[in-house]
Structures are given as C-alpha cells and as structure tokens.
KOLKE-354191 format. One record per residue (C-alpha): x, y, z negated. Coordinates in steps of 0.1 Angstrom, whole numbers, plus 5000, padded with zeros to 4 digits. Each point is the difference from the previous one (the first is absolute). Layout:
<torpas>
XYZ ...
</torpas>
This chain:
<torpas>
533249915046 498150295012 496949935020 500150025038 498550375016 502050174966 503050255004 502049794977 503850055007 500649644993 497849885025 502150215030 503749955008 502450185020 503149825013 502150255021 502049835032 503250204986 503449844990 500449904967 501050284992 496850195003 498249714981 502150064975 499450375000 496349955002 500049794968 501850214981 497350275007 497649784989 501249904969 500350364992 496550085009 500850245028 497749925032 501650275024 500849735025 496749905003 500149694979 497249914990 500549824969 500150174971 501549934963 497549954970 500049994968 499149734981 498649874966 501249714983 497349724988 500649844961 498449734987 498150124966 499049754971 496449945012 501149835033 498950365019 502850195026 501050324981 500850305028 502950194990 499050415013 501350105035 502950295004 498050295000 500350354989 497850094970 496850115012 498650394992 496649954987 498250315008 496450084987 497450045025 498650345009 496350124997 497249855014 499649764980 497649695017 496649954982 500049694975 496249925013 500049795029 496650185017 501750314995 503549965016 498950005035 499450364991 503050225010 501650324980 498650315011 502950154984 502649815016 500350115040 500049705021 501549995036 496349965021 502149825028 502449705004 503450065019 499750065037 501349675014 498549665012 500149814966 497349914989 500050064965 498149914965 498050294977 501049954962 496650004994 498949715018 501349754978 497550144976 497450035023 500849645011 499349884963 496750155002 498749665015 499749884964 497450104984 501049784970 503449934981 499749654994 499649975036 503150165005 501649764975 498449695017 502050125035 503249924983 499549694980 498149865043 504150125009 501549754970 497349775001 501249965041 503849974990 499049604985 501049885035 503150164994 500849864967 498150254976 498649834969 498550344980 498950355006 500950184964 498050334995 501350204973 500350374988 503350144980 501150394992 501450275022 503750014995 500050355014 497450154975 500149704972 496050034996 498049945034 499249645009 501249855034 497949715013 502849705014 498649695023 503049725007 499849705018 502549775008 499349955031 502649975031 500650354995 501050235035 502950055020 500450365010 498349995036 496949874982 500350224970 500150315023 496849865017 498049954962 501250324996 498550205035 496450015010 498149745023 502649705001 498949684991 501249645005 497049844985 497550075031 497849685010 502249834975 498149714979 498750114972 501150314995 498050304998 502450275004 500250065034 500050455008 503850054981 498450244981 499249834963 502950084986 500250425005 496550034991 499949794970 503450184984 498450315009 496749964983 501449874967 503150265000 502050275017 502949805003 501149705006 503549825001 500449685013 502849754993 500649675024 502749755001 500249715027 501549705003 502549985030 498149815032 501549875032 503450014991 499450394989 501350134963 497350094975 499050364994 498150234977 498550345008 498450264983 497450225012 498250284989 496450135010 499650374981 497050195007 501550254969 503250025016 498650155036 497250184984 502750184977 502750075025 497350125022 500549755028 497950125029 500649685021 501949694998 500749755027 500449684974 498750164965 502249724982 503750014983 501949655004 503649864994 501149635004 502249774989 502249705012 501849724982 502949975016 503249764983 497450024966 500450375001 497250205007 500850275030 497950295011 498349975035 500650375015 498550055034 500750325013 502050174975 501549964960 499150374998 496149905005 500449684978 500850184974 497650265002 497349755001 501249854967 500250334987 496250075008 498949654986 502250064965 498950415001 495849905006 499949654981 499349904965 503349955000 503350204984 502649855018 500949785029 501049714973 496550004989 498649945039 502349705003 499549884968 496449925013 501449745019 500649804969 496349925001 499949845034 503449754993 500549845036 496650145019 496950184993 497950345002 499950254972 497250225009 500750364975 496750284997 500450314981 498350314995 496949835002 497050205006 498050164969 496050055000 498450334990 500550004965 503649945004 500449634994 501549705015 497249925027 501849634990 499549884962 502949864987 499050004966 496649884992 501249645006 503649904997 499649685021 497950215029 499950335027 496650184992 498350295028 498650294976 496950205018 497049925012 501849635009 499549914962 496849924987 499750024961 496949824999 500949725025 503049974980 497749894968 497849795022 503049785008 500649934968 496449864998 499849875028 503349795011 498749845034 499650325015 503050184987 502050045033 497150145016 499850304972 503650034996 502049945037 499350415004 502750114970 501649714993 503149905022 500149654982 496249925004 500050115041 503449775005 498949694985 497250035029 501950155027 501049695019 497249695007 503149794996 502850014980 503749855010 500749764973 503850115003 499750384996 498850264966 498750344998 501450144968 498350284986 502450204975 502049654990 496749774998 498749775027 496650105013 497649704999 498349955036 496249955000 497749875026 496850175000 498549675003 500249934965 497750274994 497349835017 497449784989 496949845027 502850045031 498749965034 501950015030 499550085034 501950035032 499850325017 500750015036 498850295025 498049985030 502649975030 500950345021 502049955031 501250354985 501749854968 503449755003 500949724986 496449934986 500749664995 502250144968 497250304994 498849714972 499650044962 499249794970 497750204974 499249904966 497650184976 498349954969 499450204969 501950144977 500349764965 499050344983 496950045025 497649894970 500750314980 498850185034 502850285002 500750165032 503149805016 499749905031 501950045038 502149745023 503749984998 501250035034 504049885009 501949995028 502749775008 500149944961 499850374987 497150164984 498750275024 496350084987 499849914962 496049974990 498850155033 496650084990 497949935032 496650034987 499050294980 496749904992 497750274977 499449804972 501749734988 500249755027 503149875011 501450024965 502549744988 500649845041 503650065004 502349805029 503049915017 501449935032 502550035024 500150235035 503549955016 497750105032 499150374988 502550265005 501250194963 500450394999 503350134994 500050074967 498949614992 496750094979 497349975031 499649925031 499750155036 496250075010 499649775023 496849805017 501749674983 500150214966 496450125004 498849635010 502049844968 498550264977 496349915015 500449624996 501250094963 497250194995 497949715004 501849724991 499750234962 496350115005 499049645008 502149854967 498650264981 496249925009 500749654996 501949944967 499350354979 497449854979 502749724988 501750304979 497150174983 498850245033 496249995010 499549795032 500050165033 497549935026 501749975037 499250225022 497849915033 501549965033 497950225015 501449935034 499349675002 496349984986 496749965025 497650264997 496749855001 496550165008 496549895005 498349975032 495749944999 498449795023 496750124990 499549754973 502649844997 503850134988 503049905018 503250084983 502650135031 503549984996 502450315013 502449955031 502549874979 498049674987 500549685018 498049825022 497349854988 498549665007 497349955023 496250014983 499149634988 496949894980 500249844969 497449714988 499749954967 498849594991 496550124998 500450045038 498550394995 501750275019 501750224985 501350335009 502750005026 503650104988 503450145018 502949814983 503950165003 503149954987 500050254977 496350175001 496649895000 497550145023 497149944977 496450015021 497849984975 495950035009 498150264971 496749785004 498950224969 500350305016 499149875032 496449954984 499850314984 501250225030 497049865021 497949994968 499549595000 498749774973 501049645003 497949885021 500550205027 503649974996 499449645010 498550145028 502250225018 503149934977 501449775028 499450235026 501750314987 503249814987 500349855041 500350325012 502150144969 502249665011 499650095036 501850324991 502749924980 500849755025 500250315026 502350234978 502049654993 500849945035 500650425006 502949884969 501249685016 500450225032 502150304981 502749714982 500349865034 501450325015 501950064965 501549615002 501050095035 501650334988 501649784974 501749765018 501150285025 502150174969 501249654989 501749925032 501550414998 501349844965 501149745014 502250145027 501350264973 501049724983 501849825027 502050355008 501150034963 501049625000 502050105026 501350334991 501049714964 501649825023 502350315017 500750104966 501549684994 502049995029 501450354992 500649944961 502049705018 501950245019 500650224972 501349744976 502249905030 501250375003 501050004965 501649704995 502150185030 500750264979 500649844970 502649815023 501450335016 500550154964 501849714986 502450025026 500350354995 500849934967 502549735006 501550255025 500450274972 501249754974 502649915028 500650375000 500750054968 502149724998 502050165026 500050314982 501349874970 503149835017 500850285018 500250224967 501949664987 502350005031 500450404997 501050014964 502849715010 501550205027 499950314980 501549794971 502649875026 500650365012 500850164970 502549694992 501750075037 500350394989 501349874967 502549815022 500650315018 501150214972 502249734989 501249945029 500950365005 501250044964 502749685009 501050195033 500650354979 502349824974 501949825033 500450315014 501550134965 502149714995 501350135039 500650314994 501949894965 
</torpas>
C-alpha cells in the first residue's frame, strides 16, 4: 500500500451513485485504462516475481517500450571534485529561475552542499552512521564494496549495502530531499540535519543511485524504490533550477507480482525510468531491477559512480593498493607514517586512520553492537578500542563548572581516560584525545597542546561528550563556551600527566611550575636593630607576641608564631655593640637598657599590627556572612531547579502519554484503512460479478426474445 499524503490511485476510490448501469460503464473504462470519466483509478502494469535457485525473488522486466539511449551533449562536468562547482563559460546558462512562487533548487548546490567534507573517508563514515542505525530495524552488516561501470566496462563504482529495514516510498523520497530527518533527539543517533546522505554521495561521486526494499508494515504491502541523485545529469542537460533534483520510481507487491506505483501520470513514470536507465551505470532497465537480487526481502543498496579524480587524473579513492581496503591518495597518505606503522604496531591507527578506510572504521565507534559487521570489500573489519594502545592509564571525570546558561548539566558529564601511548618509549610524535559522541568518533587525536619542544609527546586519550554539540559534517564540533572549557581542562589534565610521569619513558624530568598567584611576597621591615620579617596583606593572622624561656631561665628574644609564617624578632647584640662602638663591658652596662626600649618598640608596632587584623577579621567575617547568604540563595535557586526538573519530567511523561495515544489512534487508523481497501476490493469484486450477471442475464433475455420471434 502506498503511504498516506501520496497521489497513489489505489489509495482513492470513486463510486458513482448511478444505476448499475453506469457502474458497469465506469469499469469497463477502467479496465481499459481510459480516465475520461474522471475515475481515478488507473490500470498498471505489472511484473511477475520467480523464485531463482539461491532462495532470492527474480523480477521479470516491466512492459515497456525499448528505451533510446542518446549521448549527452557538450559540456562535459569536471572529473575533479574542487573543480566542478565551476560552471562552462562556454555553455550559456539561464541567470534566472522561472517567474513563479516555487521555490526551487540550483544544480549546483548539491555540490556545493558536499563541500562540508573536507575529507572522503568522512564522507564514507556518514553512510556506514545510516547502516550502523538500521540494527534496531533488523540490520546485521553494512558491506562496502567497489565493482566496474557497466556503461563504460573500466571506471570503478563504490557500492555500500546494508540490510537494514530498508524504506517505503514516503521515507525514501525524504532520504532522498534535503533537511528531513527522523533521527532528531533520538538516542543514540548522531544524524540529526537530513543532510548526510546528499553530501556524502556527493563528495565521493557525481552520481549516486539508490536501491531500497521494505518489508510491508501495518497491514501495508512491501515496496522497493529507486532513486537517483545526478549531479552529471543536471550539469549536462543544463538544468538552471530544480524543485526536487532527484529521479524516483516505486514499486508494490501486490498478489506476488510486483506493480508500479504511478502518481500523477504513466507518461511521467516512464520518463523517470527512462532518465535512471539513460544516466546510470546501467544498460537496461533489467539490470536496475536485477539490483534487487542483492537485498532478498529488505535492505539498502547504496550505488556511487563517476567518482571524483585528483589533479593528476586518478581515483581520489584507491582501490588497488590493498585488495581487502579503500585508500585516500593526496596529501591524506603519508608514506613515511605508513613505514612507521610497520615498526611501530601500537600506534598504527593513529598514523594510518587518515588513508585507510579499514584502520579509521575499526575506531569509529567507542562501542561496537555484538550483532552487526562492517565489511570492507568482502572482509570483516576488526574493531579496536584505543584503550589497548595505552599503557600507565589514568582516569578522570570531567564535569564543567555549572552555568544557569547551559541545560541539562546534570548530563554535561564525561569519563576521561589517558595514558601513553605503548610506543611512547621510542619518543615519536603521537599524541591527541579521541573525542566521540553518542558512540561515534568526532575528533580523532585532537591535539590540544602544541607545546615547542617535545612535551606532551606520547599522552593520547579518550572520552565521551554526548553534551557537546557535533558540526555537520561529523569531524568537529560547534565553537562553543562548553567546547572551549573541555579543550582547557584537557589541556591540563595532559600538561599535568606529562610533568608527572615523562621521566618513566626516557624524557628528562620537568620541574612544576610556581603558582604564582598563590605565593606570599615577603619583605623586611628594620626596627633599628633588630629585623622583623612582615608578611603581605594576603598572610594570615599571626599570633600574639609571647616570650619564650629556655630551662636556663634566660630570656631570649621574643618571637611572633603563625600558622603558616614566622615573625622572627631576632636582637643583633653584635651589631648592637659595634653601632655604638662597645666592648663587653660596657655592653653589660647599657645592654639592658637599649634592648627595653628596642622591646618597648616592637611592642608598639605590635599592637599598631594587632590593631590592623582586627579591622581585617572584622572585614572578614563581614564577607563570610555575604558568602553565606549567597549560598543560602543558590541552595534555594537548587531547590527551584528541582521543583521545575519535577515539572518537566511530569510534562514529558505527558507527552510521552499524549504520543502513544497518538500512535494507537494512527494504528487504529490504519487498521481502518486497510479494511476499507479490504471492504472496497469485495464490493468491487461483487460488482463486477453483478455486471457479469447482467450480461448474462441480458444474453438469456436476447435468445427468449429469439426463440419469440421464431
């Protein structure tokens, strides 16, 4: 069954509230395929479904007219991808779309819209997140594979099949237009702008032709659709605008026969099947539906071709340096780091995941569904944690400072392990955290600290921020105050490893560096002979002045005692003497004397001290009880929060409850639905056995009236 919104005939009916007569007249114009009396159901033409000797559903071609296979016209689109946004001087291009209120599509956007990635085998990581989604839907592998161009016999087409639940054709025509998604705030799932799909094809090819077959749901038949996405079929037809730049036809099994859905008109089916057969790698219609072969009862078979060359006029994908992998050539591939692997087997992902397909998919997802396999050109690719590449792990939880500005901060949590490298002792450069969200691999070795010499080397991490919002094109993130504030705390969590542990794998020991911020500057006050070491304004309190008696019961100099400094008074009898040019024994004379007053004065400046910590104690106390009223209005702001997160779980269980019934009421409805087509088909059945009846009926009254006139 068609899906609900579509112009399918089979989803209208027309019953006139004429005699039977005019039933009978109304059928007959449908059987013939003639909709002058505004019926609305049409006739199609179907395809029969056999059963081959592997078990697969073999689809016997459709009843159409050989297809004229004309060869495109100059200009011919560039084979470079960062040279195809550039249009044909030669060519004249209409400036302008058509005058009306449609908003329409450029041709050249979809090749703009690829721009995003930077990188191919970001590109190909958008479509195995799509497979890797279908596992709640039944998929169990993602195959990515390349074969030959039917068309030309010698250029290579890159092919990604999944067996997933496949789509129906109101979801394939939304995979297939720009901006819808049905994975938004979904668990999990990272795709979430309806855009992954255009931009990835585009990047890796031209072209791309997309086959899906569904299983029938909610009393609905299965289907299968194909769609086409051609950049080289509206640059080379010189398409100045397009309102959907896509080509699809569907498919329903109807009494195991496979029948075409037409929406508006054969005449338009038809031509889209002709543009699909004319621009795909493809000779003839057999070959399209042959592709379903590969899917048996659901699936999506994901077709590139005319894949885009680099400068020299090569693949920018290598399918041939490594039978069991998809290689980038270019400034991606690193001959040297290539070697180093070799030597160094620990840190091979981290010199390889640039080129190598197979090296950046085995660390693309933090965990791996036991159930489900990415196949890389008919071999399994072996998932790796990063973990195993560490050696002296430490871990850490990372959790930012709370901001009435940020949501849900009570998920804004993350679990960060780091360590070095198990190669770290042979000091190469390899070093960077390995960022994921919501299981995918966003930042691979983001390299926080570039340090000028060789600190930092060997430190690599991992950890996961659901809480940090990824770019579009799924290889960074937004710029954000959380961002910044993750990539500081990394920064340090890596810089205070480093100065801790570096010596433990052959580097020279660092020295930390002073907290300058929290030391006490200290200077030195004279009281004429005596030196009395004062503490800045940021030094505790000291003790009062007390006078400590050693056994021999002589006094000795007094002394300030704190918690943390010593206020040392300590009397220079040497250079008492000399300064008033004394031998002993007038030292014994006067010594007394002079240190009473130099005691009488200290005692003065120590009260003036006593005085200045009272008023600073005072001040003291006055900020604590600010403090503490602060704190009382954040314990209470905690407690409002509460209340409202109480509120908003409420709301949503609401919801939750409003949209189950809203589902139950749809699944009512398409119950509903499907009985009514049930109950129409049986009065249509019953109709045509009444006109049958008729015409019999009629025949038997003819031969009476024969018989009469005999």
């Amino acid at each position: 069954m068609a899906e609900s919104g579509s112009t399918n005939p089979k989803s209208q009916s027309v019953v006139p509230d004429s005699a039977l007569g005019g039933l009978k007249r109304d059928l007959r114009n449908y059987e013939d395929g003639d909709d002058t009396n505004n019926f609305s159901i049409k006739k199609s033409r179907t395809t029969t479904i056999e059963n081959t000797s592997q078990g697969c559903k073999k689809i016997v071609p459709l009843d159409v007219k050989p297809l004229a296979i004309v060869e495109p016209e100059t200009p011919k689109l560039s084979r470079q991808f960062w040279k195809a946004g550039d249009d044909d001087e030669a060519a004249p291009v209409p400036l302008y779309c058509s005058n009306d209120a449609a908003v329409r599509v450029h041709p050249q956007f979809l090749h703009a819209n690829a721009t995003s990635h930077k990188w191919a085998l970001g590109a190909l990581a958008e479509l195995l997140d799509n497979s890797l989604d279908e596992v709640s839907n039944g998929a169990t592998y993602v195959h990515v594979d390349s074969t030959t161009n039917k068309r030309d016999g010698k250029s290579s087409i890159l092919i990604v099949e999944d067996n997933g639940g496949g789509m129906n054709p109101s979801t394939f025509r939304e995979f297939l237009s720009l901006g819808y998604s049905r994975k938004r705030n979904l668990v999990n799932r990272v795709g979430q702008y309806g855009n992954g799909f255009k931009t990835s094809t585009m990047r890796l090819g031209a072209d791309a032709i997309v086959f899906s077959r569904c299983r029938g749901i909610n009393g609905n038949n299965p289907t299968q659709s194909i769609g086409m996405l051609s950049y080289t079929f509206l640059y080379e037809t010189r398409k100045c605008e397009a309102i959907v730049p896509t080509v699809q036809i569907d498919f329903e099994l109807v009494d195991n026969k496979w029948k075409e859905i037409v929406y508006n008109s054969t005449e338009e089916w038809v031509d889209n099947l002709e543009t699909i057969v004319r621009w795909s790698p493809y000779l003839s219609q057999q070959d399209l539906l042959d592709q379903f072969n590969h899917l048996e009862e659901q699936g999506t078979r994901i077709v590139i071709y005319n894949l885009w060359e680099d400068d020299e006029g090569k693949l920018e994908l290598d399918f041939d340096t490594d039978p069991h992998d998809i290689q980038l050539r270019g400034v991606n591939r690193d001959e040297k780091n290539i070697e180093m692997a070799k030597t160094y087997p620990n840190s091979r992902h981290f010199l390889t995941y640039r080129h190598s397909l197979r090296s950046y998919a085995s660390i693309l997802y933090l965990k791996h569904p036991d159930n489900f396999r990415i196949i890389l050109r008919g071999k399994d690719v072996e998932y790796h944690s990063i973990l195993d590449d560490m050696m002296m792990t430490d871990e850490k939880t990372y959790k930012p400072t709370r901001s009435p500005e940020w949501p849900d901060q009570d998920e804004m949590v993350a679990s960060l392990k780091l360590g070095f490298v198990k190669d770290a002792h042979h000091h190469i450069d390899i070093q960077g955290f390995n960022v994921y969200h919501k299981n995918r691999l966003i930042k691979p070795f983001w390299r926080v600290w570039n340090a000028a010499g060789s600190d930092g080397r060997g430190v690599i991490g991992i950890l996961e921020a659901n809480f940090i919002q990824p770019a579009h094109n799924k290889q960074g993130f937004e710029r954000t105050v959380v961002l910044s504030k993750l990539e500081n705390r990394l920064i340090q969590h890596q810089k205070n490893y480093w100065s801790s542990r570096c010596h433990e794998i052959g580097y020279a020991p660092r020295r930390k560096q002073k907290n300058y911020e929290s030391s006490v500057t200290e200077t030195t006050r004279p009281f004429n002979n005596i030196n009395v070491v004062k503490a800045s304004s940021s030094t505790p309190a000291p003790a009062p002045f007390r006078t400590y008696v050693e056994p021999s019961g002589r006094n000795q100099s007094p002394q300030v005692e704190t918690r943390e400094r010593s206020y040392d008074i300590k009397p220079q009898i040497g250079s008492t003497i000399g300064n008033h040019g004394l031998g002993t024994s007038s030292f014994k004379e006067t010594g007394s004397v002079n240190l009473e007053a130099e005691l009488q004065r200290v005692k003065q400046e120590s009260a003036k001290l006593v005085s200045e910590l009272k008023r600073e104690k005072a001040l003291l106390e006055l900020q604590l009880e600010e403090s503490k009223a602060k704190i009382r209005n954040l314990e209470k702001a905690q407690r409002e929060k509460e209340l409202l997160e109480l509120q908003l779980k409420e709301s949503k269980a609401r919801i939750q409850n409003l949209e189950n019934r809203q589902e139950g009421v749809s699944t009512i409805f398409q119950q509903e639905r499907a009985r009514r087509d049930v109950t129409e088909d049986g009065l249509r059945r019953k109709l045509r056995d009444a006109s049958d009846v008729i015409d019999g009926l009629r025949k038997q009254v003819e031969t009476f009236k024969g018989k009469r006139m005999l």
